[in-house]
Residue frames as a rotation matrix with the C-alpha (Angstrom) as fourth column:
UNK 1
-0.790 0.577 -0.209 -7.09
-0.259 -0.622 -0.739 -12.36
-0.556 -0.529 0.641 -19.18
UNK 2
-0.032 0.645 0.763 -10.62
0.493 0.674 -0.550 -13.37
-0.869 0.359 -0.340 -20.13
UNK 3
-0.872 0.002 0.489 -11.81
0.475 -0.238 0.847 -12.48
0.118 0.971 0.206 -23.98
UNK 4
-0.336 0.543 -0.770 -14.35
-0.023 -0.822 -0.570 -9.36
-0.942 -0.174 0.288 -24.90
UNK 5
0.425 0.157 0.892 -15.72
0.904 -0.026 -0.426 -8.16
-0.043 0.987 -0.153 -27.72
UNK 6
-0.768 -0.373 0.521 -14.22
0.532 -0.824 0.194 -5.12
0.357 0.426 0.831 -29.42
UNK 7
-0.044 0.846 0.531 -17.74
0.248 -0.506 0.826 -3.60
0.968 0.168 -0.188 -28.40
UNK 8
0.627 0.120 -0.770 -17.64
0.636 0.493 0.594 -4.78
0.451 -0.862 0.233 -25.11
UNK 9
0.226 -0.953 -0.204 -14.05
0.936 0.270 -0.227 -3.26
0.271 -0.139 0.952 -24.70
UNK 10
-0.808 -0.151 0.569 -15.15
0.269 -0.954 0.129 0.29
0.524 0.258 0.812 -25.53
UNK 11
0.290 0.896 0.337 -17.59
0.338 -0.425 0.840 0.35
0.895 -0.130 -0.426 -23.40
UNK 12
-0.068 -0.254 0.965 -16.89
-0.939 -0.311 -0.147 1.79
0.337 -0.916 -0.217 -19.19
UNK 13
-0.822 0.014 -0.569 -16.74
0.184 0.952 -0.244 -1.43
0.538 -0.305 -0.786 -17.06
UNK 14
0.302 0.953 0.016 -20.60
-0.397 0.111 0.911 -2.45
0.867 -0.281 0.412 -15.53
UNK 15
-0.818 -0.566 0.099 -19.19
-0.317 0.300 -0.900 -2.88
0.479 -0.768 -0.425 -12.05
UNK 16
-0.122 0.554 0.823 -22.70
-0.987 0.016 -0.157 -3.93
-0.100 -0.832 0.546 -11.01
UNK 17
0.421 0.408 -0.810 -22.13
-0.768 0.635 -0.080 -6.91
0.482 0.656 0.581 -12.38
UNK 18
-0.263 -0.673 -0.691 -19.85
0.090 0.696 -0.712 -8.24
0.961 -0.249 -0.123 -9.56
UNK 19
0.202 0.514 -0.834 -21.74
0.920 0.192 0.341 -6.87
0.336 -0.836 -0.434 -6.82
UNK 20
-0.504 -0.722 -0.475 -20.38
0.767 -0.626 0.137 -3.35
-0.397 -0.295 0.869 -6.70
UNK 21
0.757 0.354 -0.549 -21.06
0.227 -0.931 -0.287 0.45
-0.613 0.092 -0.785 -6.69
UNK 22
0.731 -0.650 -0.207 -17.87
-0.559 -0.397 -0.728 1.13
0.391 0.648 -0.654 -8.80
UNK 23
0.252 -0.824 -0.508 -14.36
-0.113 0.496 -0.861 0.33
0.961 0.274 0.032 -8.92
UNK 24
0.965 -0.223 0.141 -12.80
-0.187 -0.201 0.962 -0.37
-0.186 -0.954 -0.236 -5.44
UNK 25
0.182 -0.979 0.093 -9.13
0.980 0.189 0.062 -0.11
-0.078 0.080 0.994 -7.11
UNK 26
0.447 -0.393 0.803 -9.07
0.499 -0.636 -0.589 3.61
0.742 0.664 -0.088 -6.82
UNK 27
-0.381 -0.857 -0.347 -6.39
0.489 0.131 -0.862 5.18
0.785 -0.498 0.369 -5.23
UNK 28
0.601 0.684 -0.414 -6.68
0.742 -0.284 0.607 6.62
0.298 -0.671 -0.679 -1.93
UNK 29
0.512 -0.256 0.820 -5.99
-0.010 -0.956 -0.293 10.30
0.859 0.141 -0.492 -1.23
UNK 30
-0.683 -0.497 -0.535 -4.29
0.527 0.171 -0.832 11.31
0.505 -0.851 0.145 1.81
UNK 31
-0.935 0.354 0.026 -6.68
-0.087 -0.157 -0.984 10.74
-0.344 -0.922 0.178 4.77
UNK 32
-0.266 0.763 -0.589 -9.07
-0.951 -0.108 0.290 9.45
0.158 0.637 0.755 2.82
UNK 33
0.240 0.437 -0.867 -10.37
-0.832 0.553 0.048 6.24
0.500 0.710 0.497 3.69
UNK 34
-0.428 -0.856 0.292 -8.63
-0.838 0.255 -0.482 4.91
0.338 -0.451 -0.826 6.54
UNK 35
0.330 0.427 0.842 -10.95
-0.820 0.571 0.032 2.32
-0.467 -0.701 0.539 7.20
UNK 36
0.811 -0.109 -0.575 -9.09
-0.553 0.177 -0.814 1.09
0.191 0.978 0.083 4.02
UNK 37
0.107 -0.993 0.054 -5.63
-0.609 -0.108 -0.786 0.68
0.786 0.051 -0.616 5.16
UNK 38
0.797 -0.063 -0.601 -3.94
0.195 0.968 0.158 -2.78
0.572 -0.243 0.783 6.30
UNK 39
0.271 -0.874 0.403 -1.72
-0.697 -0.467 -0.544 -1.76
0.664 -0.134 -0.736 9.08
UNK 40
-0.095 -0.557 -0.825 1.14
-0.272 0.812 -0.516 -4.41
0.957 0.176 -0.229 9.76
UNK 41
0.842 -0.038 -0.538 0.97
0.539 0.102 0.836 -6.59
0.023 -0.994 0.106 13.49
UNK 42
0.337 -0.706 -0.623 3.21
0.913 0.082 0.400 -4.58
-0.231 -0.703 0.673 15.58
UNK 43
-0.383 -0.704 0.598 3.34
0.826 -0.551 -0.119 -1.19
0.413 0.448 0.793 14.17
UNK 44
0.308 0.434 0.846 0.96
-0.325 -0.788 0.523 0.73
0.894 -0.437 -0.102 16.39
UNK 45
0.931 0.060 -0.361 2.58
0.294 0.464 0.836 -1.22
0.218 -0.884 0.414 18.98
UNK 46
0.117 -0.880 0.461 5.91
0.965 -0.010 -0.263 -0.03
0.236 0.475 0.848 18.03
UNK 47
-0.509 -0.098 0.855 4.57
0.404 -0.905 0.137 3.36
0.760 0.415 0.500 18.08
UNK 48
0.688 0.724 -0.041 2.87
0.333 -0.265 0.905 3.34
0.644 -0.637 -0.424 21.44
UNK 49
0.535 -0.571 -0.623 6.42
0.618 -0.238 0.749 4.62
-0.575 -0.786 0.226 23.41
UNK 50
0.840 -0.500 0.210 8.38
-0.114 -0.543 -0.832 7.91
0.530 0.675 -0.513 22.19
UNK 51
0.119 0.173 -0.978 10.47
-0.830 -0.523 -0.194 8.18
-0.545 0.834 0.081 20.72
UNK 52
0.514 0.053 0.856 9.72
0.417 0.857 -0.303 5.24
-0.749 0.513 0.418 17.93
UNK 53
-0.426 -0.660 -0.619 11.80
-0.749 -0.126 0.651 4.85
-0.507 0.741 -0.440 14.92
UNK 54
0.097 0.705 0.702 9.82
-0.038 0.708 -0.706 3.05
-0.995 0.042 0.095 12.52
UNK 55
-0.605 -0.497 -0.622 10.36
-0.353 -0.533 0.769 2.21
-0.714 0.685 0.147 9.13
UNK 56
0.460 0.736 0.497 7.77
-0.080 0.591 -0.803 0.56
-0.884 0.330 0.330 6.71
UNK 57
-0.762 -0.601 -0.241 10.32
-0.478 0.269 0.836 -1.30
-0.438 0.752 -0.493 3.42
UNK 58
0.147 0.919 0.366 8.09
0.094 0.356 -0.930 -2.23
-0.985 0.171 -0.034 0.43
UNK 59
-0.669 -0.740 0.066 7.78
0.530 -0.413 0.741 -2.17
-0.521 0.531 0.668 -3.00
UNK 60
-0.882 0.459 -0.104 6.16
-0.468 -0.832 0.298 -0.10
0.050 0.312 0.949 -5.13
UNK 61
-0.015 0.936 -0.352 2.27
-0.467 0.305 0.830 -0.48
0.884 0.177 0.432 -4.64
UNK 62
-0.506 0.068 -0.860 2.75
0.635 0.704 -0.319 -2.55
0.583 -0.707 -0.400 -1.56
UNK 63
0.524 0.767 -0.371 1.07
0.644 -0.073 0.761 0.28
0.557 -0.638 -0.532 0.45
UNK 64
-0.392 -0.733 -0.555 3.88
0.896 -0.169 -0.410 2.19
0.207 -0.658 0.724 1.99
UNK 65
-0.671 0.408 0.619 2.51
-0.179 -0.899 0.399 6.03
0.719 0.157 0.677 1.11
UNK 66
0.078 0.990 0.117 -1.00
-0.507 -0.062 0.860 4.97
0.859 -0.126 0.497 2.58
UNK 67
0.372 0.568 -0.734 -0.34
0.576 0.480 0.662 3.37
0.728 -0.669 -0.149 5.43
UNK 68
-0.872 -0.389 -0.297 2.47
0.488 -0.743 -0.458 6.61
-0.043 -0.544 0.838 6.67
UNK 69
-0.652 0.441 0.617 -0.62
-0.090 -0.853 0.514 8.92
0.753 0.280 0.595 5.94
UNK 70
0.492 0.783 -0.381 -3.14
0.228 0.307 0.924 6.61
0.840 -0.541 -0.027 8.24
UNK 71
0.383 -0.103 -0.918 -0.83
0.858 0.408 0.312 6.78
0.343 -0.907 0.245 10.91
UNK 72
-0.817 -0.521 0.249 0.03
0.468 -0.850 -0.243 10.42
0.339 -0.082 0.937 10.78
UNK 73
-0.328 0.914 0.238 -3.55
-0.139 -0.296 0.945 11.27
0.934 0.277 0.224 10.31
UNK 74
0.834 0.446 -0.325 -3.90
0.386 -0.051 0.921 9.97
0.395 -0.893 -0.215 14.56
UNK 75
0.179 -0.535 -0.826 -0.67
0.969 0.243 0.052 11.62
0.173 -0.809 0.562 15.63
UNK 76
0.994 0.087 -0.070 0.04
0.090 -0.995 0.050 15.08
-0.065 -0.056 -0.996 16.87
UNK 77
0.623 -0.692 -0.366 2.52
-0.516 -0.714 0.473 17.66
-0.589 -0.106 -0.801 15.98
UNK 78
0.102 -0.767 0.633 3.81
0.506 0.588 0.631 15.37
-0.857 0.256 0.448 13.21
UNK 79
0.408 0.035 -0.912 5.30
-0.714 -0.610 -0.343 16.42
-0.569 0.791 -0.224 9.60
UNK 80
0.735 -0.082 0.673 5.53
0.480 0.764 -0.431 14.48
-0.479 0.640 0.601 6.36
UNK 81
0.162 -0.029 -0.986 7.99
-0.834 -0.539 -0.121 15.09
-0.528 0.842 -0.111 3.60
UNK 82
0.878 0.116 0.465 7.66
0.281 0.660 -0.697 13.49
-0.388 0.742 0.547 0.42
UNK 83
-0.046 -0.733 -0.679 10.95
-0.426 -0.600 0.677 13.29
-0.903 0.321 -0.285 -1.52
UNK 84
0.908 0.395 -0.138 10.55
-0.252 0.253 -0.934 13.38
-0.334 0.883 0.329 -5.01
UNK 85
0.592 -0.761 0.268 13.96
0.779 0.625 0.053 12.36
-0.207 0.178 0.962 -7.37
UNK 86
0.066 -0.374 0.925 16.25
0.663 -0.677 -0.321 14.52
0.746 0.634 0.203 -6.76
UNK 87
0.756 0.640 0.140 15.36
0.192 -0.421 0.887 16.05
0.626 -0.643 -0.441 -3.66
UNK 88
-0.420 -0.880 0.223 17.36
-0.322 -0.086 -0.943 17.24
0.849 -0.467 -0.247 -0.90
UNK 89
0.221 0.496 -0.840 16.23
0.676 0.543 0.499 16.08
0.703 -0.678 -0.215 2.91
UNK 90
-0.441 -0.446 0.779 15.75
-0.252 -0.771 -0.585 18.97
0.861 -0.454 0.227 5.02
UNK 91
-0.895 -0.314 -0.317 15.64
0.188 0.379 -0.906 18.58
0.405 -0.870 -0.280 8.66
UNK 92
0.217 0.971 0.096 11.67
0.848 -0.236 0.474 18.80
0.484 -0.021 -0.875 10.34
UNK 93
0.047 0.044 0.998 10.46
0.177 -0.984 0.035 22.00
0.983 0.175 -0.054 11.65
UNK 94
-0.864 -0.080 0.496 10.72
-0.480 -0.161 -0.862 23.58
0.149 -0.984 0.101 15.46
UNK 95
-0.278 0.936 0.215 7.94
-0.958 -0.254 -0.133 21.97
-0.070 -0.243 0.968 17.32
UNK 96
0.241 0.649 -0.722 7.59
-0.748 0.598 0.289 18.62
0.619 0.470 0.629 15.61
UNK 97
0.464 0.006 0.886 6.72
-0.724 0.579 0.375 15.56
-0.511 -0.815 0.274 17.63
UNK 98
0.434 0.119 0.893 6.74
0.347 0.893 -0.287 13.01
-0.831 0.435 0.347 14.86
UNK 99
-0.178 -0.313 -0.933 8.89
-0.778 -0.536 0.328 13.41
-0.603 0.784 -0.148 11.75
UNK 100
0.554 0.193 0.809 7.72
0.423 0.772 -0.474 10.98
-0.717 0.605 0.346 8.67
UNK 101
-0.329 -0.452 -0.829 9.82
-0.764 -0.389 0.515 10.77
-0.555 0.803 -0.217 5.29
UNK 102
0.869 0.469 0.160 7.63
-0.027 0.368 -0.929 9.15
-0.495 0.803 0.332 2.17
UNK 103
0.652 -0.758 0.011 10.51
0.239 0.192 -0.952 7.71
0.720 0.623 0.306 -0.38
UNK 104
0.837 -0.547 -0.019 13.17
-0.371 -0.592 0.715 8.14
-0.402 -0.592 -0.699 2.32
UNK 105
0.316 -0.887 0.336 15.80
0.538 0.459 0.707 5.84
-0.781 -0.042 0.623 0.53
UNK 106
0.560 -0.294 0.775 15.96
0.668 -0.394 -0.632 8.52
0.491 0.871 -0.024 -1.90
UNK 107
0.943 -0.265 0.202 18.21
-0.307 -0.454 0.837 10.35
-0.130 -0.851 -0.509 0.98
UNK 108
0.322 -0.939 0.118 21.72
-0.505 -0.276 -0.818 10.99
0.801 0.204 -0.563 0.74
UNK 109
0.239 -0.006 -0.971 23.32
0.772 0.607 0.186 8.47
0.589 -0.794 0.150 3.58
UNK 110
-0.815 -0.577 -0.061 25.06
0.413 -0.502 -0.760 11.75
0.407 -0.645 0.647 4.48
UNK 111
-0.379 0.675 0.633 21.36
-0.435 -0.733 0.523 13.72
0.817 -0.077 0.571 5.05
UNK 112
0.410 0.314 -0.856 20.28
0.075 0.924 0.375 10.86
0.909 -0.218 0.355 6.51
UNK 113
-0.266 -0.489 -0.831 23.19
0.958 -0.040 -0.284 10.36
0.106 -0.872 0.479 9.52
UNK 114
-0.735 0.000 0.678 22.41
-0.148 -0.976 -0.160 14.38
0.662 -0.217 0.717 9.68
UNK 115
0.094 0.966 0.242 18.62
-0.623 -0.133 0.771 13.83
0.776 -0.223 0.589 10.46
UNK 116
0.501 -0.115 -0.858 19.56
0.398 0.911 0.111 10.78
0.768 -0.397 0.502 12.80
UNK 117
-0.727 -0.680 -0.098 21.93
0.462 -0.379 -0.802 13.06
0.508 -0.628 0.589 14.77
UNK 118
-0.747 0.446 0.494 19.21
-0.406 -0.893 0.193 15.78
0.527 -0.057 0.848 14.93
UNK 119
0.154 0.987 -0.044 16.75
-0.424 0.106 0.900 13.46
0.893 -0.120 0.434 15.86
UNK 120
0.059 -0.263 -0.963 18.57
0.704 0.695 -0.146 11.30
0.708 -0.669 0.226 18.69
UNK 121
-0.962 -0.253 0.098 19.82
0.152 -0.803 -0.577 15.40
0.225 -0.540 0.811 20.15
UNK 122
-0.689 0.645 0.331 15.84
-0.723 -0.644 -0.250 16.48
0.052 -0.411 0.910 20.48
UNK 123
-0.836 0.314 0.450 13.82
-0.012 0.809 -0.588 12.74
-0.549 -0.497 -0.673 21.03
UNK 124
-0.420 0.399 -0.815 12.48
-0.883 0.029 0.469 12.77
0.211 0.917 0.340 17.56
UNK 125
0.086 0.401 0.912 10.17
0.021 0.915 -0.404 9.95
-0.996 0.054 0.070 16.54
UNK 126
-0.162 -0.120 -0.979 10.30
-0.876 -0.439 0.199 8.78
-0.454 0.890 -0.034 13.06
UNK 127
0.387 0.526 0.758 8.56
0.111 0.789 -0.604 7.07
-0.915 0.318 0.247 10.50
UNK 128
-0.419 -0.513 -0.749 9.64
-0.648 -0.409 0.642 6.15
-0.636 0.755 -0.161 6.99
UNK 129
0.647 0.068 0.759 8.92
0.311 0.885 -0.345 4.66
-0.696 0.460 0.552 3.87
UNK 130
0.292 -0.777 -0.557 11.21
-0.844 -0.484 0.232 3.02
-0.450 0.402 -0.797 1.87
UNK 131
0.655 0.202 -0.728 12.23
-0.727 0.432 -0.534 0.52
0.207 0.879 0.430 -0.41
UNK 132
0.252 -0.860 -0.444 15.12
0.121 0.483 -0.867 -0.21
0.960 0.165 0.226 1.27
UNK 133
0.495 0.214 -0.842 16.45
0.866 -0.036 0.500 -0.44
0.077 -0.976 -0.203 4.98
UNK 134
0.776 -0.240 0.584 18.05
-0.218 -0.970 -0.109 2.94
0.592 -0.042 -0.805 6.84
UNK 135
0.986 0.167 -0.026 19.04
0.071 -0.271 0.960 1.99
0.153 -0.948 -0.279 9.76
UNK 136
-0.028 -0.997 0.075 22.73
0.863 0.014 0.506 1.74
-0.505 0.079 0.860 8.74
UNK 137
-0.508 -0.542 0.670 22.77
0.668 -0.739 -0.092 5.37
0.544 0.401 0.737 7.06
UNK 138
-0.046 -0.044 0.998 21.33
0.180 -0.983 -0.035 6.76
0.983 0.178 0.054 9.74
UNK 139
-0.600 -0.787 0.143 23.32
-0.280 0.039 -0.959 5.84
0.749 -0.615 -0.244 12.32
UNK 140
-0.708 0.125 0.695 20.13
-0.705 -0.177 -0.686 4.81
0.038 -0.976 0.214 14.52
UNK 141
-0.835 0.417 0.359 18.24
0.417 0.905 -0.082 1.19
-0.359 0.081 -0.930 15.32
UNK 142
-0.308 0.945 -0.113 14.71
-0.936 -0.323 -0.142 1.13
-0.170 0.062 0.983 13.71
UNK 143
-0.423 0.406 0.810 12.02
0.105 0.910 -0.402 -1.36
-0.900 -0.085 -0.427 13.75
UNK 144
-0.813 0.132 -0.567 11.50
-0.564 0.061 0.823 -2.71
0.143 0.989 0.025 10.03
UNK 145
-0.045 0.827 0.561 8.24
-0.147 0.549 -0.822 -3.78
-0.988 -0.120 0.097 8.65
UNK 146
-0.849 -0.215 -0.483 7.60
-0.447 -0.194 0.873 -5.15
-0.282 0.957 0.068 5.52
UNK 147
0.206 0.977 -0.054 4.39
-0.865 0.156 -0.477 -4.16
-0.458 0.145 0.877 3.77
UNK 148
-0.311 0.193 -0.931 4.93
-0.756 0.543 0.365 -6.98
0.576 0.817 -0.023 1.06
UNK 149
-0.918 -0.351 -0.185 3.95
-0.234 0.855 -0.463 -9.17
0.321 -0.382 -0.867 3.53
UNK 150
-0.558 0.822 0.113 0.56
-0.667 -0.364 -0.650 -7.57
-0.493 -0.438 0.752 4.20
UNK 151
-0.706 0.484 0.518 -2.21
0.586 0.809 0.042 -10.30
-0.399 0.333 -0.854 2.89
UNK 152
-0.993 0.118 0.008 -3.81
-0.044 -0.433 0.900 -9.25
0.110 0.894 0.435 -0.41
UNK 153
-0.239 0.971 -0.008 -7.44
0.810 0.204 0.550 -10.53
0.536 0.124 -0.835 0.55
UNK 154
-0.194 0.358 -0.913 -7.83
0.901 -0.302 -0.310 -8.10
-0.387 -0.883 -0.264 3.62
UNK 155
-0.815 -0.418 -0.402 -6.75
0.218 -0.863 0.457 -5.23
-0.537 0.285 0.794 1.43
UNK 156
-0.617 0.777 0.126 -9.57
0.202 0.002 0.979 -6.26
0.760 0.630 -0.158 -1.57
UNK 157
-0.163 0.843 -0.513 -12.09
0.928 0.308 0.211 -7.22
0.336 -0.441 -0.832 1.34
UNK 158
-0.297 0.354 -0.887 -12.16
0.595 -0.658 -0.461 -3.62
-0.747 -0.665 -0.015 2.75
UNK 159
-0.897 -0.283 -0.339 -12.01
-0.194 -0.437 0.878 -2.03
-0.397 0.854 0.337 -0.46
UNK 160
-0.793 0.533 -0.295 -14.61
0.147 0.637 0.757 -4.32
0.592 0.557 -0.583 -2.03
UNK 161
-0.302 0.821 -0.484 -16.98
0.917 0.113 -0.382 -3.67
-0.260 -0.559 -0.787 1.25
UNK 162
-0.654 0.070 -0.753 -16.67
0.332 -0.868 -0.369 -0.39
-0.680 -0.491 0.545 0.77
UNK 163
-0.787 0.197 -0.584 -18.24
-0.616 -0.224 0.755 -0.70
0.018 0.955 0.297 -3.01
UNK 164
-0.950 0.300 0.090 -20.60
0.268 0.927 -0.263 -3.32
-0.163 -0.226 -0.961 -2.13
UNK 165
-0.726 0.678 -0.117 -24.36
-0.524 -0.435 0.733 -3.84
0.446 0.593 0.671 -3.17
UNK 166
0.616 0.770 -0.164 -26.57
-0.531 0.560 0.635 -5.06
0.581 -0.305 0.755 -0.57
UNK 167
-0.005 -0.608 0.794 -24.49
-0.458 0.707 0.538 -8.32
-0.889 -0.361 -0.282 1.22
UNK 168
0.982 -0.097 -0.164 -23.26
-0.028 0.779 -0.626 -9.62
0.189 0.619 0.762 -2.52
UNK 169
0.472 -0.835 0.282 -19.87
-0.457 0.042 0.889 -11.19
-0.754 -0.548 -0.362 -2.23
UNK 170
0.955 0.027 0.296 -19.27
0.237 0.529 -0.815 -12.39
-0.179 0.848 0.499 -5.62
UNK 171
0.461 -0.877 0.137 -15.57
-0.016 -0.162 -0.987 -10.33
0.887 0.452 -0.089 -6.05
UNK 172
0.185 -0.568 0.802 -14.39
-0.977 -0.197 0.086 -11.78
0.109 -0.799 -0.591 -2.81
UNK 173
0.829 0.381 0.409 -15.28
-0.322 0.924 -0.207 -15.18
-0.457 0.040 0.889 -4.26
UNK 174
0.865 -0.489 -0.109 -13.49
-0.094 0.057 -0.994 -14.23
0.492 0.871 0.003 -7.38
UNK 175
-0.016 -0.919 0.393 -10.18
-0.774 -0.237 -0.587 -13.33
0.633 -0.314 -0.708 -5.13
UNK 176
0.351 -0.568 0.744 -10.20
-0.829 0.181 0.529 -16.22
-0.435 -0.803 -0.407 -3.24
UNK 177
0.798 0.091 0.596 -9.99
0.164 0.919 -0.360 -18.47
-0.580 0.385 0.718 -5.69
UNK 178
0.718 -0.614 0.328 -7.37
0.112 -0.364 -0.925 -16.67
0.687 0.701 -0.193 -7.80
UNK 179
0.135 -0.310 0.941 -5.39
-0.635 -0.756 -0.159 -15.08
0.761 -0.576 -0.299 -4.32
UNK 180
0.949 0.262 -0.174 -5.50
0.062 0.387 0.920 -17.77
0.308 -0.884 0.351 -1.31
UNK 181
0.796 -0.556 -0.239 -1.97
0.536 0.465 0.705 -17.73
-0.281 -0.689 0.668 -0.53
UNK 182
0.173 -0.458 0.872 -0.26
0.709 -0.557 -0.433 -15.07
0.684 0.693 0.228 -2.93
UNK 183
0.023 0.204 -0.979 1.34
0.917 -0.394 -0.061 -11.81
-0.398 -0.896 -0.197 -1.05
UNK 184
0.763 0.646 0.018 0.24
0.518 -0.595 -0.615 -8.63
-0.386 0.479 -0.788 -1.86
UNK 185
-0.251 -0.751 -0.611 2.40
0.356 -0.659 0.663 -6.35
-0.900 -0.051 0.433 -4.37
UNK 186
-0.085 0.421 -0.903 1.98
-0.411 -0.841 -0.353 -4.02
-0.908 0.341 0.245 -7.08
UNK 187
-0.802 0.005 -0.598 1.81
-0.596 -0.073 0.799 -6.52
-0.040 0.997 0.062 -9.84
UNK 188
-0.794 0.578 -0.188 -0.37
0.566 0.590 -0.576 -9.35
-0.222 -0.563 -0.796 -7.85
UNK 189
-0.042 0.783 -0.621 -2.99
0.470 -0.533 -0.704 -6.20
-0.882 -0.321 -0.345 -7.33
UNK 190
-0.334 0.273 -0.902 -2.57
-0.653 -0.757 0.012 -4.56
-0.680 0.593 0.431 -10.42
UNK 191
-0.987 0.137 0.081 -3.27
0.142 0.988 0.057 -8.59
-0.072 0.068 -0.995 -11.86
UNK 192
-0.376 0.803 -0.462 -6.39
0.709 -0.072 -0.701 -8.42
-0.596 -0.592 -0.542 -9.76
UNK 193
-0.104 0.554 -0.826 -7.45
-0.136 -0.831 -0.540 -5.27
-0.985 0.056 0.162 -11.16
UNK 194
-0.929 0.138 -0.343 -7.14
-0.318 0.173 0.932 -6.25
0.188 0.975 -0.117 -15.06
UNK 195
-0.771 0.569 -0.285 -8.97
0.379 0.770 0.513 -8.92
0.511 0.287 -0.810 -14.43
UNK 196
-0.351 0.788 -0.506 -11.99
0.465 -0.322 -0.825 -7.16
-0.813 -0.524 -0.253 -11.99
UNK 197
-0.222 0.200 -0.954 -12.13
-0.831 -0.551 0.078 -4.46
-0.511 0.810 0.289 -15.05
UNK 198
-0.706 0.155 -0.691 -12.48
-0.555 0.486 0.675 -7.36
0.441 0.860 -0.257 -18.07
UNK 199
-0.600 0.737 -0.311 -15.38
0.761 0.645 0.060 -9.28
0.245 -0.201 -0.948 -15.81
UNK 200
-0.195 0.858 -0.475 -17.10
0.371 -0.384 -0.846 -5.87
-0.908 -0.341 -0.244 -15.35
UNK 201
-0.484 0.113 -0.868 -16.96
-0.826 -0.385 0.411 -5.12
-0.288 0.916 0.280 -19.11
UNK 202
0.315 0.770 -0.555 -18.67
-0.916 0.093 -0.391 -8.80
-0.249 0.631 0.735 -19.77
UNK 203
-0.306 -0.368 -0.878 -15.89
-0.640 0.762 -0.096 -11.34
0.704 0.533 -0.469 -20.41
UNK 204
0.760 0.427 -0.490 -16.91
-0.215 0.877 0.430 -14.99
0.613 -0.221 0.758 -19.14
UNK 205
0.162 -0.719 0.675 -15.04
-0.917 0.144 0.373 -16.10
-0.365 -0.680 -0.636 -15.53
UNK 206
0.940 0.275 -0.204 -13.68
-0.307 0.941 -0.144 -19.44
0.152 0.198 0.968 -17.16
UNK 207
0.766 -0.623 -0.159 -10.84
0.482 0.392 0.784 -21.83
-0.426 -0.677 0.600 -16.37
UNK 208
0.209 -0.877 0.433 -8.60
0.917 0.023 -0.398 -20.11
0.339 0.481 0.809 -19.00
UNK 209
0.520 -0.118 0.846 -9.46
-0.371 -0.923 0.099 -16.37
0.769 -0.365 -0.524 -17.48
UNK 210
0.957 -0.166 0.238 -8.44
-0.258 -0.105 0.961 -17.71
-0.135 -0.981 -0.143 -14.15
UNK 211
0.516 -0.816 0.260 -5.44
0.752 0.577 0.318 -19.92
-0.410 0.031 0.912 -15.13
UNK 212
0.061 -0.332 0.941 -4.31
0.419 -0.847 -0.326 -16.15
0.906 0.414 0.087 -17.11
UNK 213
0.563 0.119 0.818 -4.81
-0.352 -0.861 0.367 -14.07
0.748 -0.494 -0.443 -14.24
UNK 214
0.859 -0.491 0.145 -3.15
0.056 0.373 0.926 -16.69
-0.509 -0.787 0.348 -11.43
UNK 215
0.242 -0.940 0.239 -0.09
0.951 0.279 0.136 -17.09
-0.195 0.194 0.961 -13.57
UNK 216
0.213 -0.364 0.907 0.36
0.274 -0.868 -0.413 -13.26
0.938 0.336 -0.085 -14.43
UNK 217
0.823 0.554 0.127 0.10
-0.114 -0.058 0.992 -13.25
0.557 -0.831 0.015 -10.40
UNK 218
0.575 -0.680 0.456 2.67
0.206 0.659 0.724 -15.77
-0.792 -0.322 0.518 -9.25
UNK 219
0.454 -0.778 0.434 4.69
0.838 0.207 -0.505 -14.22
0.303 0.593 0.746 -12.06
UNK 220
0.392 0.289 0.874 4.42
0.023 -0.952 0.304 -10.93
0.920 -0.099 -0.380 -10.44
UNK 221
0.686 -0.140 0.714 5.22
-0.716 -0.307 0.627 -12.06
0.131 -0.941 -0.311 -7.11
UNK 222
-0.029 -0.999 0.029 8.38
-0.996 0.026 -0.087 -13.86
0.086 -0.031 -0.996 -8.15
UNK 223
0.222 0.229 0.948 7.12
-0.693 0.720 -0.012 -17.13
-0.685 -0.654 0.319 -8.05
């Protein structure tokens, strides 16, 4: 990552120095931002006949959380649960159209084939994210996407418009030169973000910042 001074370091990063109103790595809330969110080809297609079974397999950071929220956020009568570690999986409420489970591979296989039973008996739709496929523990076909596949520029570029000053483009330069062919996960982007933060505190874009930041990259994404 590029070099600072100790002064430099302690200071807040000067995001106007890249063309920006502030950071455009902070997280996004639920239903916040949706103009934000990179949803995969074929998953609102997927979802345009009930009942859909959708799952969305990622790792961490890839986007899974935020893109179940965008797509809840246009359906009716749907319900989320998040399962923290440890949880149990309890079954959605009367009424719902659309069940989603956030972290579902943290699901017992046995809860799982439950909810799968429940859902196949009343023409459930259902959306997950998860690290891992389901469709074998819960006993019913779904159509797998995987975010890690989502392309890392599109993600910055909306972000990055949204922070923009005027029509500069100066940290969409930076990412394509660093990014042209890299897919997007949570070390790739969290990469990206060092380095945005240490060029809005001052340090000099040179070949040794970049040749740091691409190789922490392409170590990040297994390369």
């Amino acid at each position: 990552m590029p070099r600072i001074s100790t002064e430099a370091a302690l200071r807040g990063p000067d995001w106007g120095r890249l063309g920006l109103t502030g950071n455009p790595f902070e997280n996004v809330a639920p239903g916040e931002r949706l103009e934000w969110v990179c949803v995969p080809d074929g998953v609102r297609r997927a979802l345009a006949a009930r009942p859909f079974r959708v799952e969305l397999v990622g790792p961490k950071g890839a986007g899974k959380s935020t893109v179940l929220r965008a797509l809840l956020a246009e359906l009716p009568r749907a319900q989320l649960r998040y399962l923290a570690p440890g949880d149990r999986l309890a079954l959605p409420d009367p009424g719902v159209e659309t069940f989603a489970v956030d972290e579902a591979d943290r699901a017992s296989p046995g809860e799982l084939r439950l909810l799968g039973r429940d859902a196949d008996r009343r023409g459930l739709s259902l959306l997950f994210g998860t690290h891992r496929p389901l469709a074998a523990d819960l006993g019913l076909a779904l159509s797998s996407f995987a975010l890690a596949e989502a392309p890392a520029l599109e993600w910055v570029g909306k972000r990055v418009a949204a922070r923009r000053i005027g029509d500069t483009p100066r940290f969409e330069e930076v990412a394509a030169r660093l990014w042209p062919k890299l897919g997007t996960n949570y070390g790739v982007l969290r990469a990206l973000y060092e380095l945005a933060e240490e060029l809005a505190r001052g340090a000099p874009l040179d070949d040794e910042a970049i040749s740091a930041a691409l190789g922490k990259a392409r170590a990040a994404a297994g390369e």
